[in-house]
PyMOL CGO cylinders between C-alpha atoms (Angstrom):
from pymol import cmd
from pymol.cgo import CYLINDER

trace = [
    CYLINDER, -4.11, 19.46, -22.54, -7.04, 20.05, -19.96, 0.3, 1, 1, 1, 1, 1, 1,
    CYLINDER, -7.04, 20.05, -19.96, -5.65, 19.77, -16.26, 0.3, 1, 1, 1, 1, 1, 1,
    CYLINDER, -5.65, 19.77, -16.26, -7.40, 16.64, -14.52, 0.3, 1, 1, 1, 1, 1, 1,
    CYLINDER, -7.40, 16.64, -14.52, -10.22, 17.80, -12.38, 0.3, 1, 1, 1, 1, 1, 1,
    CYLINDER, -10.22, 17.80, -12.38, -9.69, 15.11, -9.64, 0.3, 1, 1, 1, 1, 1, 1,
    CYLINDER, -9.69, 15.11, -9.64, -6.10, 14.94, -9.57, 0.3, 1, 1, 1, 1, 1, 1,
    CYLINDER, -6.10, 14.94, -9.57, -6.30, 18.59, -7.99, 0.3, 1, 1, 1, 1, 1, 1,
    CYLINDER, -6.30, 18.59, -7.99, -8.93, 18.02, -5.71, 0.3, 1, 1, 1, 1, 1, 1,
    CYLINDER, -8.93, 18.02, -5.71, -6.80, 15.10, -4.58, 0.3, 1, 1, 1, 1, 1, 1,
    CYLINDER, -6.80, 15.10, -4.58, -3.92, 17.55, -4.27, 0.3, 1, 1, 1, 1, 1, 1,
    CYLINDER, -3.92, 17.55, -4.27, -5.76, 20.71, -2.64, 0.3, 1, 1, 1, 1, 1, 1,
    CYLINDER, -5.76, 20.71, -2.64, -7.77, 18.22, 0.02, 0.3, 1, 1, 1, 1, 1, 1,
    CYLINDER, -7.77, 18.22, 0.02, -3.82, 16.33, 0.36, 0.3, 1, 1, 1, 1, 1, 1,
    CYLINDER, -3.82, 16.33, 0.36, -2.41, 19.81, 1.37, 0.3, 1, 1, 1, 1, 1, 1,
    CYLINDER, -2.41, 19.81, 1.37, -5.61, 21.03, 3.17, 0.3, 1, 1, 1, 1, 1, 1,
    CYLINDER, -5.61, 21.03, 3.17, -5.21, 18.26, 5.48, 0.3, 1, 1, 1, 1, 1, 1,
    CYLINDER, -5.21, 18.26, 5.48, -1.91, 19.29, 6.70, 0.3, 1, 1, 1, 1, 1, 1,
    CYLINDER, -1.91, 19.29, 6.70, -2.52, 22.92, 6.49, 0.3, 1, 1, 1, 1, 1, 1,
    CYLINDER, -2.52, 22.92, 6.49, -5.50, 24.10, 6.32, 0.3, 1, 1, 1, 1, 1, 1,
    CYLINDER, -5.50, 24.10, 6.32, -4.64, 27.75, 5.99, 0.3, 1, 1, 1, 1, 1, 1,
    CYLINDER, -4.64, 27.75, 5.99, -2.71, 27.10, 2.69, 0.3, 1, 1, 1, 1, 1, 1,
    CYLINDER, -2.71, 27.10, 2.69, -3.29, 29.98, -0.01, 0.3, 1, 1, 1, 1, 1, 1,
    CYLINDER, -3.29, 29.98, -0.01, -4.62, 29.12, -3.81, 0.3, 1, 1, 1, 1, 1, 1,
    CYLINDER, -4.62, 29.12, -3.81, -1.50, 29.87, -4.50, 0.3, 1, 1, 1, 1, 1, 1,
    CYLINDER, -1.50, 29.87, -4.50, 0.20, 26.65, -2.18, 0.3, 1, 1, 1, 1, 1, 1,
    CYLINDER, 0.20, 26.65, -2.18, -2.39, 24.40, -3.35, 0.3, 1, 1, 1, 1, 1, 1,
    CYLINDER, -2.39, 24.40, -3.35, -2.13, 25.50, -6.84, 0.3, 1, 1, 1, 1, 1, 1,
    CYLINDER, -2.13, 25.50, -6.84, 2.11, 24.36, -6.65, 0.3, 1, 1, 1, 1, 1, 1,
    CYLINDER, 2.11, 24.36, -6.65, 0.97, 21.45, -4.63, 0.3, 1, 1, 1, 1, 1, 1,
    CYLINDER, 0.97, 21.45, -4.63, -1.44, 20.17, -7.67, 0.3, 1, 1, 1, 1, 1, 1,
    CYLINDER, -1.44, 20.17, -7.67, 1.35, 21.50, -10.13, 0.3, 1, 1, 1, 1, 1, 1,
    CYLINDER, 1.35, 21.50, -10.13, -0.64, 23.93, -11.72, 0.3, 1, 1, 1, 1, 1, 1,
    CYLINDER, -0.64, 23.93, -11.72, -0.73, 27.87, -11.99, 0.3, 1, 1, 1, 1, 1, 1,
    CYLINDER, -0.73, 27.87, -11.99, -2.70, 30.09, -9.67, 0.3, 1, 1, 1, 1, 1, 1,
    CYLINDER, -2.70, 30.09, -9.67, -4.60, 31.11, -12.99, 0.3, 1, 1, 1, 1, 1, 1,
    CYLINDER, -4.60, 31.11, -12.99, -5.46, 27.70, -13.79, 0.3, 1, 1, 1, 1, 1, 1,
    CYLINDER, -5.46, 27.70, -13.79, -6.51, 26.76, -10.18, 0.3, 1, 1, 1, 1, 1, 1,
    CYLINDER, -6.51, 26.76, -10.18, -8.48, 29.78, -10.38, 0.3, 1, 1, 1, 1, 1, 1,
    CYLINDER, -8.48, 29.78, -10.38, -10.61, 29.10, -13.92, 0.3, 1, 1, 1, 1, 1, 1,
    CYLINDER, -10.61, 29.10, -13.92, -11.29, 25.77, -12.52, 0.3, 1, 1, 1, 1, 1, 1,
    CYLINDER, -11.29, 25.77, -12.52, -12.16, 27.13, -9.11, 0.3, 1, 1, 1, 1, 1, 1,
    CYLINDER, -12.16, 27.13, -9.11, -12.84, 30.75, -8.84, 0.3, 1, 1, 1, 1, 1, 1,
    CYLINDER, -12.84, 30.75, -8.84, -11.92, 31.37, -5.46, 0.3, 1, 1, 1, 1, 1, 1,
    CYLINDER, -11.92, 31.37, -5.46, -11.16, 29.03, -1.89, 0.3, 1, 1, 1, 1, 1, 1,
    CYLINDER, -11.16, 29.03, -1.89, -15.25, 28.94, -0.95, 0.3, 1, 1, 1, 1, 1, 1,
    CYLINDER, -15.25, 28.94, -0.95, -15.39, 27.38, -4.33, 0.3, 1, 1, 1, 1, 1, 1,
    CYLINDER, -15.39, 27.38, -4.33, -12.64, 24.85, -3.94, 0.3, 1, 1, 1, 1, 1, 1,
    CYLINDER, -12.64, 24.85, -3.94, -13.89, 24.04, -0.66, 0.3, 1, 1, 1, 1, 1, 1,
    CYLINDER, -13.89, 24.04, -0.66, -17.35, 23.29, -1.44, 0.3, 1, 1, 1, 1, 1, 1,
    CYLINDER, -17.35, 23.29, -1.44, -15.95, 21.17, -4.75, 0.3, 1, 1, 1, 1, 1, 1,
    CYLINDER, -15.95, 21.17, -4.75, -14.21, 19.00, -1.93, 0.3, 1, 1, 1, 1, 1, 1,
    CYLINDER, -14.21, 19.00, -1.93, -17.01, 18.66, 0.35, 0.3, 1, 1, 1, 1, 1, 1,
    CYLINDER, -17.01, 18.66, 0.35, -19.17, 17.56, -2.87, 0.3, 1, 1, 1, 1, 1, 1,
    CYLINDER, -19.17, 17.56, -2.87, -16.58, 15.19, -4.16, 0.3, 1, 1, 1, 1, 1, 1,
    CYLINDER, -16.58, 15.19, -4.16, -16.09, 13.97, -0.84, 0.3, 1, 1, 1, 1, 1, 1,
    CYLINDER, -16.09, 13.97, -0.84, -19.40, 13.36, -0.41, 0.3, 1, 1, 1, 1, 1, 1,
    CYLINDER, -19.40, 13.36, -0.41, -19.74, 11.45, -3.53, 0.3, 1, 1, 1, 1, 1, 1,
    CYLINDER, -19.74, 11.45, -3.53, -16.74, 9.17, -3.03, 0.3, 1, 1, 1, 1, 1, 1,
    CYLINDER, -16.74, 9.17, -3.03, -18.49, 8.24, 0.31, 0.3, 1, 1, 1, 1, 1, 1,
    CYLINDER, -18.49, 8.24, 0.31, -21.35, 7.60, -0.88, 0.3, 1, 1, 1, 1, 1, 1,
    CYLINDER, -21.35, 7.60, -0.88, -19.68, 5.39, -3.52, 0.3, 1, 1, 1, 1, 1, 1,
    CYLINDER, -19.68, 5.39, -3.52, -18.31, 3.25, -1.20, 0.3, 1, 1, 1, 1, 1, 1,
    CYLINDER, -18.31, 3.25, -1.20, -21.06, 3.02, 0.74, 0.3, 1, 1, 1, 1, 1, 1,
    CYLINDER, -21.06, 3.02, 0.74, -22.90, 1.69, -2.48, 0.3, 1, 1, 1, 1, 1, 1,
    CYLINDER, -22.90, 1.69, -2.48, -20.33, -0.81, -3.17, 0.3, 1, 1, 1, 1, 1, 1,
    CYLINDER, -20.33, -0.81, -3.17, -20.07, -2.41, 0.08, 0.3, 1, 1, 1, 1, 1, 1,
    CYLINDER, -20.07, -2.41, 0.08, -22.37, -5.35, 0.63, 0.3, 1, 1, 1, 1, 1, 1,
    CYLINDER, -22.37, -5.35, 0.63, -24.54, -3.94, 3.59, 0.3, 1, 1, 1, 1, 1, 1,
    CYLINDER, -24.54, -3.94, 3.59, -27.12, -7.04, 3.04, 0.3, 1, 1, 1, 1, 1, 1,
    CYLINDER, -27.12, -7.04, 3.04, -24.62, -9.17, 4.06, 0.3, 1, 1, 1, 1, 1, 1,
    CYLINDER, -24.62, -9.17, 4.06, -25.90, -11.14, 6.53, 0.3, 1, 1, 1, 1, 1, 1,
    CYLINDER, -25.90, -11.14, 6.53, -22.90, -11.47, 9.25, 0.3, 1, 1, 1, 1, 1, 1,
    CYLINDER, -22.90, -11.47, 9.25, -22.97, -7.66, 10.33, 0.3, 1, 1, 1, 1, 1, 1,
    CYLINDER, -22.97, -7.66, 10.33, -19.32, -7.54, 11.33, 0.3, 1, 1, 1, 1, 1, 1,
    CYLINDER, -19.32, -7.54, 11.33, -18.29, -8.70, 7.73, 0.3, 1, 1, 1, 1, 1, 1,
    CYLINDER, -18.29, -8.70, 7.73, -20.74, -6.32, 6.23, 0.3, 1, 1, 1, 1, 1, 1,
    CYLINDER, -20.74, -6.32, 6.23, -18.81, -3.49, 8.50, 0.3, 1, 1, 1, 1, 1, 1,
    CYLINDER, -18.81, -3.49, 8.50, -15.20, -4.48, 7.44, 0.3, 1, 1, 1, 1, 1, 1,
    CYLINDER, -15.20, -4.48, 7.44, -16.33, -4.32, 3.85, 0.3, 1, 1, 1, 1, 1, 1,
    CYLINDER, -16.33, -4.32, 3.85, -17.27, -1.16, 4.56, 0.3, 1, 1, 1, 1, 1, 1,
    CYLINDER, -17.27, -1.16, 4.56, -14.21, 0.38, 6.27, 0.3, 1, 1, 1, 1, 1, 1,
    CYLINDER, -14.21, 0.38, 6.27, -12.19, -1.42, 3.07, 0.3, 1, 1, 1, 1, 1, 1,
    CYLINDER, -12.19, -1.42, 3.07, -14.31, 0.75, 0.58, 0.3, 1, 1, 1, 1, 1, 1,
    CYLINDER, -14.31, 0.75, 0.58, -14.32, 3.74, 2.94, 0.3, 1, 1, 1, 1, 1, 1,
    CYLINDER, -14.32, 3.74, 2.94, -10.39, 3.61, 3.29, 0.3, 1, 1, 1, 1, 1, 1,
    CYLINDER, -10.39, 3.61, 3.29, -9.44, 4.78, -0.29, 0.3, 1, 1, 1, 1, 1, 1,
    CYLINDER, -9.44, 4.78, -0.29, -11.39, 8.27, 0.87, 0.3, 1, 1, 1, 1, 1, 1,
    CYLINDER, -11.39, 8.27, 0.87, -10.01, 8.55, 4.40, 0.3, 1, 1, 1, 1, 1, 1,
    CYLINDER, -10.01, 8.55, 4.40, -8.30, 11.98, 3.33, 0.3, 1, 1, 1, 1, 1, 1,
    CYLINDER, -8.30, 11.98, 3.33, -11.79, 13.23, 1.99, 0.3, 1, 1, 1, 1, 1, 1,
    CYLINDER, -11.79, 13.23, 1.99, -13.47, 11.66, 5.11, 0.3, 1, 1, 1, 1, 1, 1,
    CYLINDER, -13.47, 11.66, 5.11, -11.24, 13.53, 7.18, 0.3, 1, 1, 1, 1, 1, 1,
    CYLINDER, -11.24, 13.53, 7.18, -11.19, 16.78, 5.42, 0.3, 1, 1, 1, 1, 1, 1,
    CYLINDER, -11.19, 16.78, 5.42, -15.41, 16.80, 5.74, 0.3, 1, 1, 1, 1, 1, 1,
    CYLINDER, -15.41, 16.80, 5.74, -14.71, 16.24, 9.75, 0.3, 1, 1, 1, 1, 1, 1,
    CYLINDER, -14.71, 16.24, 9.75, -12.28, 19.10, 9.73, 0.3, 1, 1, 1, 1, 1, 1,
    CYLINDER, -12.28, 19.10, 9.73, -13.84, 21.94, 7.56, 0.3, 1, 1, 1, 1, 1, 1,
    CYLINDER, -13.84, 21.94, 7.56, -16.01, 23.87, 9.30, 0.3, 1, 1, 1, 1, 1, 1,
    CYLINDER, -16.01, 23.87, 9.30, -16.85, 26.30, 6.80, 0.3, 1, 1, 1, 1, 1, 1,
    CYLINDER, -16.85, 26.30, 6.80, -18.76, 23.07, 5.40, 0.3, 1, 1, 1, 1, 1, 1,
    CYLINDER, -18.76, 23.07, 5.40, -21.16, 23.25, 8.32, 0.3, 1, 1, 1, 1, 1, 1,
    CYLINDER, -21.16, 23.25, 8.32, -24.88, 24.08, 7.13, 0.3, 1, 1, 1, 1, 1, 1,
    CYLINDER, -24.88, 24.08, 7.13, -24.33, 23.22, 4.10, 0.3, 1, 1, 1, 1, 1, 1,
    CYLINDER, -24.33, 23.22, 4.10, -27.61, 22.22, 3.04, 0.3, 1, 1, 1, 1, 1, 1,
    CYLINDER, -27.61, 22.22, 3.04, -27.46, 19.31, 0.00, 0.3, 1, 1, 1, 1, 1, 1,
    CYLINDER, -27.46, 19.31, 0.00, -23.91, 17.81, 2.27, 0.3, 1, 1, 1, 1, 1, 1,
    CYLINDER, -23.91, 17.81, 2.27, -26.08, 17.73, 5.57, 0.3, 1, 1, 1, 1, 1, 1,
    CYLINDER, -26.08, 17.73, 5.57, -28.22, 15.89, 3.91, 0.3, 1, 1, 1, 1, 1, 1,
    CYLINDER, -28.22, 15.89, 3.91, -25.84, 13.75, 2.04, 0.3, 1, 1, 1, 1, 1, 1,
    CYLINDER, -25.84, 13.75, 2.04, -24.18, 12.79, 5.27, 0.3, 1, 1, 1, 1, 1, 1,
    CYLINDER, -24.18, 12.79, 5.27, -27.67, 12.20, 7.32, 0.3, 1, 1, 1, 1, 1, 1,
    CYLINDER, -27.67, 12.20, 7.32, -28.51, 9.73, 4.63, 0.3, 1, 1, 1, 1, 1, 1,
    CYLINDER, -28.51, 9.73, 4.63, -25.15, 7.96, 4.28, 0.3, 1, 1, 1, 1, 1, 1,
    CYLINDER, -25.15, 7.96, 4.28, -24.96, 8.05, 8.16, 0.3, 1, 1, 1, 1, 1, 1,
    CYLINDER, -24.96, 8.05, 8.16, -28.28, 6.20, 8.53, 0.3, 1, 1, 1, 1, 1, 1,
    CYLINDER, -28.28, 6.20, 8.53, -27.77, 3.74, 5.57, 0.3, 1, 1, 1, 1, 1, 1,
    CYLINDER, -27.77, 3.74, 5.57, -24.73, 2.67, 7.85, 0.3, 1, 1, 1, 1, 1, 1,
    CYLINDER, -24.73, 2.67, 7.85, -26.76, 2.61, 11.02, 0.3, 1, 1, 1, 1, 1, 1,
    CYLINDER, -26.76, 2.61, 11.02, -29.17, 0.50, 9.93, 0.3, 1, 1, 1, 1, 1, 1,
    CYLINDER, -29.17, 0.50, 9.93, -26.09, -1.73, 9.16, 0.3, 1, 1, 1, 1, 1, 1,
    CYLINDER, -26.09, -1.73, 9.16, -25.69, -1.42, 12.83, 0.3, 1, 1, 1, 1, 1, 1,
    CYLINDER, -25.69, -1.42, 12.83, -29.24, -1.98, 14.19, 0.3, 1, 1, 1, 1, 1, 1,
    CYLINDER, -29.24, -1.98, 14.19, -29.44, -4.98, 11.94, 0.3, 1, 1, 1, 1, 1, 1,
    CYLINDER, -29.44, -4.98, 11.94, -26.74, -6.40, 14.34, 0.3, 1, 1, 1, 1, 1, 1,
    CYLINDER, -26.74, -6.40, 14.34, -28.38, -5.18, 17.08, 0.3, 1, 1, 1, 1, 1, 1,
    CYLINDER, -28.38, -5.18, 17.08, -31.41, -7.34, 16.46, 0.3, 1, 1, 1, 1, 1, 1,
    CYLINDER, -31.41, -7.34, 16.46, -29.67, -10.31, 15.52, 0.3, 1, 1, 1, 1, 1, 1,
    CYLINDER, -29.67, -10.31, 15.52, -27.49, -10.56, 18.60, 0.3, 1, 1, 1, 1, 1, 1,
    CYLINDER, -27.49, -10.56, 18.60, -24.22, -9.70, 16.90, 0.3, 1, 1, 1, 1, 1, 1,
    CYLINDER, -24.22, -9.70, 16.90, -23.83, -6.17, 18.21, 0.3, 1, 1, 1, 1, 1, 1,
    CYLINDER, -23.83, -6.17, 18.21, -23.97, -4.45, 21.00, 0.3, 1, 1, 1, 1, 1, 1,
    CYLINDER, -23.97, -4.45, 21.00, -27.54, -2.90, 22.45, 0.3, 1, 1, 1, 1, 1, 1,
    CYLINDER, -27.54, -2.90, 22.45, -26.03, -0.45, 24.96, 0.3, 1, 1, 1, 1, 1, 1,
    CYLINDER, -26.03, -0.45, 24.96, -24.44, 1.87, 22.28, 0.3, 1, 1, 1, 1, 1, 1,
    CYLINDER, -24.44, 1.87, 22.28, -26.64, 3.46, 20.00, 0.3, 1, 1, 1, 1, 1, 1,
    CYLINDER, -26.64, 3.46, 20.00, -26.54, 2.42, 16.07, 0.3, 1, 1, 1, 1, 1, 1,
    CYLINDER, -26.54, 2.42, 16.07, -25.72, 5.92, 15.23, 0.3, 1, 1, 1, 1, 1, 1,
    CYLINDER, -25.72, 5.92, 15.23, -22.73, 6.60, 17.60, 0.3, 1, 1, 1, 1, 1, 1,
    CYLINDER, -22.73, 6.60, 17.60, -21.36, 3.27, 16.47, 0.3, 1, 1, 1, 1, 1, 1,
    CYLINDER, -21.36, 3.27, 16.47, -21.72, 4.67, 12.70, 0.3, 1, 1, 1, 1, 1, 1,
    CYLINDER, -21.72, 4.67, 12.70, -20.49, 7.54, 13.73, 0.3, 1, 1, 1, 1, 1, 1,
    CYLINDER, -20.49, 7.54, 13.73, -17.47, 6.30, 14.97, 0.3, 1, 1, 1, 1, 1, 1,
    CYLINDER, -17.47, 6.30, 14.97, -17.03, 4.21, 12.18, 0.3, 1, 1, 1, 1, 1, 1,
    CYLINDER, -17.03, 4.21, 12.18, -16.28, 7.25, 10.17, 0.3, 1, 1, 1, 1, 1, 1,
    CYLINDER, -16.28, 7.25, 10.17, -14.01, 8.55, 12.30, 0.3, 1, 1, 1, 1, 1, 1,
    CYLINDER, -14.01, 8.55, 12.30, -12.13, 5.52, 13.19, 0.3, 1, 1, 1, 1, 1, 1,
    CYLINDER, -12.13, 5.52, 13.19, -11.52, 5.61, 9.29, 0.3, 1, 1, 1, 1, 1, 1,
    CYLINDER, -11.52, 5.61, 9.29, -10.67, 9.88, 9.24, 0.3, 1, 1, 1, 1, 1, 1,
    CYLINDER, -10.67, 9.88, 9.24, -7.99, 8.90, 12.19, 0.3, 1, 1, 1, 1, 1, 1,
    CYLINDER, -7.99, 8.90, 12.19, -6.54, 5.69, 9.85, 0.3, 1, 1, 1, 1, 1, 1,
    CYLINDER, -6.54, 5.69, 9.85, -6.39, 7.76, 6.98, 0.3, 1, 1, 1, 1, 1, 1,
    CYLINDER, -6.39, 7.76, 6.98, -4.63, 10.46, 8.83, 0.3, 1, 1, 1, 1, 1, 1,
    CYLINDER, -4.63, 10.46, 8.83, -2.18, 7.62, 10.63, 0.3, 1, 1, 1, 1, 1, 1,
    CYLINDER, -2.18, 7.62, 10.63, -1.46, 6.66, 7.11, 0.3, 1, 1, 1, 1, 1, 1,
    CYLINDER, -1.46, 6.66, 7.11, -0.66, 9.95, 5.75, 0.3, 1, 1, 1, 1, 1, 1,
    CYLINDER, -0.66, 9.95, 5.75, 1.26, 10.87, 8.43, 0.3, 1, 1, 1, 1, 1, 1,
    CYLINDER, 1.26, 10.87, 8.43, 3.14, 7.19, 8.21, 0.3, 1, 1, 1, 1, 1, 1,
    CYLINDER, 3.14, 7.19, 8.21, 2.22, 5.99, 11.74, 0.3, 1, 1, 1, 1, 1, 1,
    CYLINDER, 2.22, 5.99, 11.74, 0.35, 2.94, 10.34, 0.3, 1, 1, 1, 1, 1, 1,
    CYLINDER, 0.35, 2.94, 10.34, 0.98, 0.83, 7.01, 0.3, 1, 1, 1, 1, 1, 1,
    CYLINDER, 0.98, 0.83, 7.01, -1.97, 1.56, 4.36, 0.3, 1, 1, 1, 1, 1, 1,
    CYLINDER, -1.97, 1.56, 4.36, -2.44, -2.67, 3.83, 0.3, 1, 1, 1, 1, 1, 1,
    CYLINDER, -2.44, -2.67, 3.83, -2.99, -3.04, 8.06, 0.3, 1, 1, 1, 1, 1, 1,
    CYLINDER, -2.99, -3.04, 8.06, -5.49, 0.19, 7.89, 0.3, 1, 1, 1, 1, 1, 1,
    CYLINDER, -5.49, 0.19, 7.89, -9.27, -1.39, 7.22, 0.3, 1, 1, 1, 1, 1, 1,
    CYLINDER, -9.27, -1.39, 7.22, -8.06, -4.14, 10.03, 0.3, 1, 1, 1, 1, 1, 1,
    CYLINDER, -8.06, -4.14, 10.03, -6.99, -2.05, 12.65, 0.3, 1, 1, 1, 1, 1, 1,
    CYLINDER, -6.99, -2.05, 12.65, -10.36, 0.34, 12.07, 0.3, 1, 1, 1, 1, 1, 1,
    CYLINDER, -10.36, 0.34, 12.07, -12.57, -3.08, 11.98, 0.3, 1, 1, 1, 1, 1, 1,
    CYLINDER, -12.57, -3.08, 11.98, -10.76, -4.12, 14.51, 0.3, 1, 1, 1, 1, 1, 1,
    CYLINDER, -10.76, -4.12, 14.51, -10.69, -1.51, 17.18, 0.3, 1, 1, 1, 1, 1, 1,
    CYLINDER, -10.69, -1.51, 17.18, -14.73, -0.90, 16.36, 0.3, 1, 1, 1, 1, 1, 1,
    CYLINDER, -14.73, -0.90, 16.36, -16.00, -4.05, 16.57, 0.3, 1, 1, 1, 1, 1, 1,
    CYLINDER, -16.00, -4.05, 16.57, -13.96, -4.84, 19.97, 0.3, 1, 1, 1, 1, 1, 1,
    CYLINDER, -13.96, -4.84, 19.97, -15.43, -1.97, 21.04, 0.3, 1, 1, 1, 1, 1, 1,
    CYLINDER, -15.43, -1.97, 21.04, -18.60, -2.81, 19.59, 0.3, 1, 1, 1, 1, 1, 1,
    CYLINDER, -18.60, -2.81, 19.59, -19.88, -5.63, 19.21, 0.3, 1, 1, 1, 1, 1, 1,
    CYLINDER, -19.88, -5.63, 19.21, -21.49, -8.04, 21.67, 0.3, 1, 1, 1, 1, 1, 1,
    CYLINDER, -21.49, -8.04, 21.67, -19.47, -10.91, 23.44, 0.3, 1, 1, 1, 1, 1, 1,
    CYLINDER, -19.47, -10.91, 23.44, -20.63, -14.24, 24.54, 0.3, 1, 1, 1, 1, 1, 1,
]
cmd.load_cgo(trace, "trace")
């Protein structure tokens, strides 16, 4: 029986979180899997790693997709967002916290591309009065994403219930954000 590629991604980026200087061998228990298994699917950690940046770059990305970004109210379009984002707050999370990620060429521009479809999101609300003009469109994106890293973490953790998680990010951003009377 073939081991399921994305249940040990989910497992290694699970584990990574908490420790990021876990061994093949940890994450390897933590997926329940040998180290020899682990290591035909992945042959060593730079491999693993850059599997997780891809595949969390890809879940983003899918989200991103699925949310309605047309929407015309721009604080609606956002919390659809941060619901579709929140199933890969733990991949989200693990992209803010892996440096070896950095320079990455095809996940730079991954992220510059899912960053701006976002901000224009953002400007769109700008223009239409709903958001705030004093904070640029791409810090607010920017801490969209890691408003939804932190929730996912605060969920993990259990310091905030997964069903109150896409509120309290929406929430907390667009008090922060967007423009009042």
């Amino acid at each position: 029986m073939p081991t399921d590629h994305e249940h040990v991604l989910r497992a290694a980026v699970t584990l990574l979180l908490r420790r990021p200087a876990s061994s093949m061998d940890e994450i390897a228990r933590a997926a329940g899997i040998s180290r020899a298994t682990l290591h035909r699917m992945f042959p060593g950690r730079p491999a693993l790693i850059t599997a997780l940046g891809v595949e969390a770059s890809a879940r983003i990305a899918r989200a991103i997709d699925t949310a309605d970004l047309d929407a015309e109210d721009v604080p609606e379009a956002l919390r659809g967002l941060v619901g579709q984002l929140m199933p890969c707050a733990e991949y989200l999370a693990f992209l803010y916290g892996e440096s070896s990620l950095v320079g990455d060429p095809d996940l730079e521009q991954a992220w510059s591309a899912m960053d701006e479809q976002v901000a224009a999101v953002i400007r769109r609300g700008q223009e239409n009065g709903s958001m705030r003009v004093d904070l640029t469109a791409q810090w607010v994106s920017e801490a969209l994403f890691a408003f939804v890293a932190a929730a996912g973490w605060a969920v993990h953790e259990g310091r905030l219930a997964g069903r109150d998680a896409a509120r309290s990010v929406t929430e907390l951003l667009l008090g922060g954000a967007k423009r009042h009377g």
